[in-house]
C-alpha positions in Angstrom: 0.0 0.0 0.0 3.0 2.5 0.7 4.4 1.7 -2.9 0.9 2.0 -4.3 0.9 5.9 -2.2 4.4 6.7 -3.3 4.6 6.1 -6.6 2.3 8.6 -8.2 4.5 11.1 -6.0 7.4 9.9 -7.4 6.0 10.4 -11.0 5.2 13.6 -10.6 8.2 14.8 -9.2 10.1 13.2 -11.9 7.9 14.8 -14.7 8.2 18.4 -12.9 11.8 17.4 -13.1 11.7 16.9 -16.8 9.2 19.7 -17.7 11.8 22.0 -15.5 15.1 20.8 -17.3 13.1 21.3 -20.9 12.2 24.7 -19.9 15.7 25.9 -19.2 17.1 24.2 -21.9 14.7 25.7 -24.4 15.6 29.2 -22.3 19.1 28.4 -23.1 18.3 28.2 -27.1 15.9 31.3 -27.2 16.5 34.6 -28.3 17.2 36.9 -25.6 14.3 38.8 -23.9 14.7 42.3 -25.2 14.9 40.7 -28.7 11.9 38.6 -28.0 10.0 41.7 -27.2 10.3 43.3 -30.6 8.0 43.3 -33.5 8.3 41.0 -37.0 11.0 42.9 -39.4 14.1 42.4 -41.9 16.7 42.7 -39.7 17.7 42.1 -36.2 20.9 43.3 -34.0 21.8 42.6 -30.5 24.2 43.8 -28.7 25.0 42.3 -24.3 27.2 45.9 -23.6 27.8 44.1 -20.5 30.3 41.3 -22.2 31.5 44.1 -24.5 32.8 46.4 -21.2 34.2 43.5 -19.6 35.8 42.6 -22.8 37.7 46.4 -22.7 39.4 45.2 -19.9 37.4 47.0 -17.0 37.3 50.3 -18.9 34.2 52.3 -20.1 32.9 51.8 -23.5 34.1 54.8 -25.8 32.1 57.9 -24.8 28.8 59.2 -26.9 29.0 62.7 -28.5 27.5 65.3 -26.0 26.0 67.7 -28.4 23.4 70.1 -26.1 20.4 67.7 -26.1 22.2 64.8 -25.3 23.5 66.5 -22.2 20.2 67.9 -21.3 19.1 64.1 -21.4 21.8 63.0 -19.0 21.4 65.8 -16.8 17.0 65.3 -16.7 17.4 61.6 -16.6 20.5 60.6 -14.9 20.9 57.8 -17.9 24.3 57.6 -20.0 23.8 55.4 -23.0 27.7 54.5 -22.7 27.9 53.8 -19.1 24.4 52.7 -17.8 23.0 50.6 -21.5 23.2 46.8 -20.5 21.5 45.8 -23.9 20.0 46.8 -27.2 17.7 45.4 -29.5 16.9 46.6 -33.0 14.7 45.5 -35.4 15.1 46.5 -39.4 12.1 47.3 -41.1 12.4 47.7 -44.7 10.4 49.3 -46.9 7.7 47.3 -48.9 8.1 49.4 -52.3 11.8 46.9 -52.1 12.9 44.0 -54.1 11.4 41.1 -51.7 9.1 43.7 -49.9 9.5 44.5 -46.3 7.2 45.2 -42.7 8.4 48.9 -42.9 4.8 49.4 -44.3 4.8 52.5 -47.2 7.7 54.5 -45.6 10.2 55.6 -48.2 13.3 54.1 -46.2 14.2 51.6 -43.0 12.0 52.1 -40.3 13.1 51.0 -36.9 12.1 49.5 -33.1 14.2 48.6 -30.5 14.2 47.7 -26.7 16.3 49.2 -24.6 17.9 47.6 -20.8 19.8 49.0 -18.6 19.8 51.1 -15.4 17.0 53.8 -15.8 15.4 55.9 -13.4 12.0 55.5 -14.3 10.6 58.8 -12.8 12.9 61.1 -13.7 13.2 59.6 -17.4 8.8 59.4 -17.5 9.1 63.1 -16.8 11.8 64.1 -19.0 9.2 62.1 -22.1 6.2 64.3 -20.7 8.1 67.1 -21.5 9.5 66.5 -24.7 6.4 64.3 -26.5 3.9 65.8 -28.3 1.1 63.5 -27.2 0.6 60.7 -24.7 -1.4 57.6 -25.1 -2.3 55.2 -22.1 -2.6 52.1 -23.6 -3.1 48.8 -20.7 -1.7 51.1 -18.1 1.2 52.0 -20.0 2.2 55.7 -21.1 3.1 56.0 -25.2 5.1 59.1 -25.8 4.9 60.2 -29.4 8.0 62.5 -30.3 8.8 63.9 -33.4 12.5 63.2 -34.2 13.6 64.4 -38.0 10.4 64.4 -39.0 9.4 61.5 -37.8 6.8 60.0 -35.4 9.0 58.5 -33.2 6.7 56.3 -29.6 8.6 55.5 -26.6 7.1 53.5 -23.6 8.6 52.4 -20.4 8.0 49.0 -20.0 9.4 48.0 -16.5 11.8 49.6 -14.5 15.0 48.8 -16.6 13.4 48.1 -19.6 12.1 50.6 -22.4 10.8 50.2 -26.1 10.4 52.3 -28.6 9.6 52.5 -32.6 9.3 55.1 -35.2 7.0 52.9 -37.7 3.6 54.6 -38.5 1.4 52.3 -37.3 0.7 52.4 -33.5 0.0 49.0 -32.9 3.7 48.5 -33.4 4.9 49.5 -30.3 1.4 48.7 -28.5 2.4 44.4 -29.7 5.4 45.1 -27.9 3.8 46.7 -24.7 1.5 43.6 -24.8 4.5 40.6 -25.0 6.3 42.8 -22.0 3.0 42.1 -19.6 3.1 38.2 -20.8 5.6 35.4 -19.0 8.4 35.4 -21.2 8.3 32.0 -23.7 11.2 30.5 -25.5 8.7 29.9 -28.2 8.4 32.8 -28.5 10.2 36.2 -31.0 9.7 37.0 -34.3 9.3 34.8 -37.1 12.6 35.4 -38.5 14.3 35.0 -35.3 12.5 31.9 -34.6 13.9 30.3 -38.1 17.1 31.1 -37.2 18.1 32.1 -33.9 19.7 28.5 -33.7 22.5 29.0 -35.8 23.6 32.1 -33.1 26.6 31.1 -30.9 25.6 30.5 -27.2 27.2 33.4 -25.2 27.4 35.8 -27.8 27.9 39.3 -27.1 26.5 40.6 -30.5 24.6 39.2 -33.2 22.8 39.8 -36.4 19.9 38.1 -38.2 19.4 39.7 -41.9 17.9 39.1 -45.0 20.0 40.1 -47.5 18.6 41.8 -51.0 21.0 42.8 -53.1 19.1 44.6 -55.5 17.7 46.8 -52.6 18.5 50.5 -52.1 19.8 50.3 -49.3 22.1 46.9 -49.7 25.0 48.7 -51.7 27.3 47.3 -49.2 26.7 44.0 -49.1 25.9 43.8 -53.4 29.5 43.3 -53.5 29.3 39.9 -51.7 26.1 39.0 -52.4 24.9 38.5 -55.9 21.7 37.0 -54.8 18.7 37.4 -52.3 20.2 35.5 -48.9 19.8 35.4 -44.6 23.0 36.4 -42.7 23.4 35.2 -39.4 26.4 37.0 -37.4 27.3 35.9 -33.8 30.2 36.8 -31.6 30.8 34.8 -29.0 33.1 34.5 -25.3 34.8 31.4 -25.8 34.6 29.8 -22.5 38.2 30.7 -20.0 39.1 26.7 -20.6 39.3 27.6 -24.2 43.3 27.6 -25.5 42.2 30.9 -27.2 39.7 32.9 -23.8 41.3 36.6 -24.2 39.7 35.9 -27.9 36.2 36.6 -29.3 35.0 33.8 -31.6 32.9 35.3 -35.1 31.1 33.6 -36.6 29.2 34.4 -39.8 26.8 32.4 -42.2 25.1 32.7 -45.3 22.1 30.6 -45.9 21.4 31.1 -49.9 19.0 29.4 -52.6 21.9 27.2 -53.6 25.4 25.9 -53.4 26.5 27.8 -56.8 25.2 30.8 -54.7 27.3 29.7 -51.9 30.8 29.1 -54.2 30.2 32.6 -55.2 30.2 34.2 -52.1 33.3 31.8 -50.6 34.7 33.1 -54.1 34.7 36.6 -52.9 34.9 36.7 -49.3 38.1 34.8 -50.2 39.8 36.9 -52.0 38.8 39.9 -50.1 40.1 38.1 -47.4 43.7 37.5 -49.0 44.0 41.5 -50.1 43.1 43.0 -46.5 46.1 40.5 -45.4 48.2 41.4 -47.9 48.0 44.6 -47.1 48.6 44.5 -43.3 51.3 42.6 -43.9 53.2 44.6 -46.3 53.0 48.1 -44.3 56.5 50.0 -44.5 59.2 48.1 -43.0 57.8 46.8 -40.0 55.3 43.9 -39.3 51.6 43.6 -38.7 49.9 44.5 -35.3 50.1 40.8 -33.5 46.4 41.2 -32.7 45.8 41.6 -36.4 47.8 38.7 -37.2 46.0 36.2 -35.3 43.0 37.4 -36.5 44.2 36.3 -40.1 46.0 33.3 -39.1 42.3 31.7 -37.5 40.4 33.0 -40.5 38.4 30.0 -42.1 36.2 29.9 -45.0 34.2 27.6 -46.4 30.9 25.9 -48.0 28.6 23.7 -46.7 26.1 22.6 -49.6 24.3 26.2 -50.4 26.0 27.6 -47.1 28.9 30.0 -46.7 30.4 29.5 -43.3 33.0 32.2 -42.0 34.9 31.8 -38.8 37.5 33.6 -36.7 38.7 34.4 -33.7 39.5 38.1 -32.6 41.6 38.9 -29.8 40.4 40.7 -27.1 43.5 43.5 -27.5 42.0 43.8 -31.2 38.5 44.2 -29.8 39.5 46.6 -27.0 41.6 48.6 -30.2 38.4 48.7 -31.7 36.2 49.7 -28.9 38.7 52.6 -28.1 38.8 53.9 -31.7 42.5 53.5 -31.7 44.5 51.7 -34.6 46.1 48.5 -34.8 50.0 49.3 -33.7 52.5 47.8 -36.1 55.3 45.9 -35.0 59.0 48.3 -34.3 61.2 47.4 -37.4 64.0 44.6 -36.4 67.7 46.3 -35.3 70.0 46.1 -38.0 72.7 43.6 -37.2 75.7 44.6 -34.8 78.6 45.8 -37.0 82.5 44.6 -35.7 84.6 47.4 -35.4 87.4 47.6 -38.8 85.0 45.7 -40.9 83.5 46.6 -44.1 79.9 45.6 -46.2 
């Protein structure tokens, strides 16, 4: 009879046990939360400014131009962007009218929304909004703040006390989706559509990332037409290797392109190559002295290559390059080798 009372307690512990260990591992695989927050788009960016300070050795992140209204923002709020931003999420919202069409609706160029966490102080920054927006909507308890920034309607609402969202798309039940998933428990299920697909090919631990779809014949894809001669999804991820790692005071990139087929692929590996080869050339062959050693092992863990219609890019990038980076400062080059000691009497 004690079996018979102790078994279905048994069961049920062991399928809480389960359900528990499924949860966090699904946690584990899902977009962060500020990313999970935003609306469907084109284009996401991340960035964990936490990983990034620690990765600048203890030092703070490269300071944000003060121009007047910046500092009037400090001052009211008491937030610095550069010092007190923990994370950012963007979303990319292109414009329909574009090859492939976009969620950025009839606007003429990119539209944006993003979700900001980090250490606000939600009274003073509320009152600083009031001041500066030009209407207020209360929408399930929650203030909107329309402002208009370059001509543009741009809503901002505080969503918890380190948390904010904002988006300068037209329609208003852009940002009021996002105000709505910030008052539901969190679900690894759930994101974006895009970010669902393929959030899984992101590093764990990475400290930035980028999910795109590339369209090369779009306006605003100049940059990438010359890698990308057809319509693809780029997935960017950089990544702490763990301290066990023979390479931890390195960042590990990784970047892959998932296209319509392997010739697409070859001809992206094709490029990317020899791009590759001609930057490495040329930091090799400066003057008379060597590359930056930073540089160098960059290079030297470079690896390219295809995996059926995929183009797979990997590296790792030294935290002295990073920090170089982060600081604004340039790679230093090598001091040219001493010419060899000449003996007294003798002659070349």
């Amino acid at each position: 009879m004690r079996i018979r009372r102790t078994f279905p307690i048994v069961v049920a512990v062991l399928v809480i046990a389960a359900a528990v260990t499924l949860a966090v591992q699904l946690r584990k695989h899902a977009p962060p939360e500020a990313a999970r927050l935003l609306p469907g788009g084109d284009a996401y960016f991340y960035l964990d400014l936490n990983w990034a300070r620690r990765a600048n050795a203890g030092k703070e992140l490269p300071a944000v131009s003060h121009d007047p209204e910046y500092e009037r923002f400090i001052r009211e709020t008491g937030f610095q962007f550069e010092r007190d931003l923990d994370e950012a999420a963007f979303a990319v919202h292109y414009p329909a009218s574009w090859p492939g069409g976009g969620t950025g609706g009839t606007a003429p160029d990119p539209r944006f929304s993003e979700v900001l966490v980090g250490k606000f102080h939600g009274d003073r920054l509320t009152a600083y909004l009031r001041q500066i927006a030009k209407s207020i909507e209360n929408y399930h308890s929650v203030d909107i703040f329309t402002i208009f920034v370059e001509g543009r309607s741009l809503r901002v609402a505080v969503l918890t006390a380190d948390s904010v969202a904002a988006s300068n798309l037209d329609d208003p039940a852009v940002i009021q989706g996002m105000v709505d998933r910030s008052k539901r428990l969190a679900s690894p299920f759930g994101g974006p559509a895009l970010l669902r697909q393929y959030y899984k090919h992101v590093q764990l631990a990475s400290l930035a990332w980028v999910v795109a779809r590339i369209e090369p014949a779009s306006p605003g894809a100049s940059s990438w037409s010359t890698v990308f001669s057809k319509p693809a999804t780029l997935v960017i991820s950089a990544s702490a290797l763990s301290p066990l790692h023979p390479m931890a005071q390195a960042v590990h990139l990784r970047a892959e392109a998932f296209t319509q087929s392997p010739d697409d692929a070859r001809d992206i590996i094709d490029k990317v190559s020899v791009f590759a080869a001609l930057t490495h050339a040329a930091e090799t062959s400066v003057g008379t002295r060597g590359p930056d050693a930073d540089v160098k092992t960059f290079f030297d863990s470079l690896q390219i290559k295809q995996e059926g219609d995929r183009a797979l890019l990997t590296a790792s990038m030294p935290y002295g390059f990073l920090h170089k980076m982060l600081s604004g400062s340039s790679p230093e080059l090598g001091e040219p080798a001493a010419p060899p000691t000449q003996a007294p009497g003798t002659s070349r």
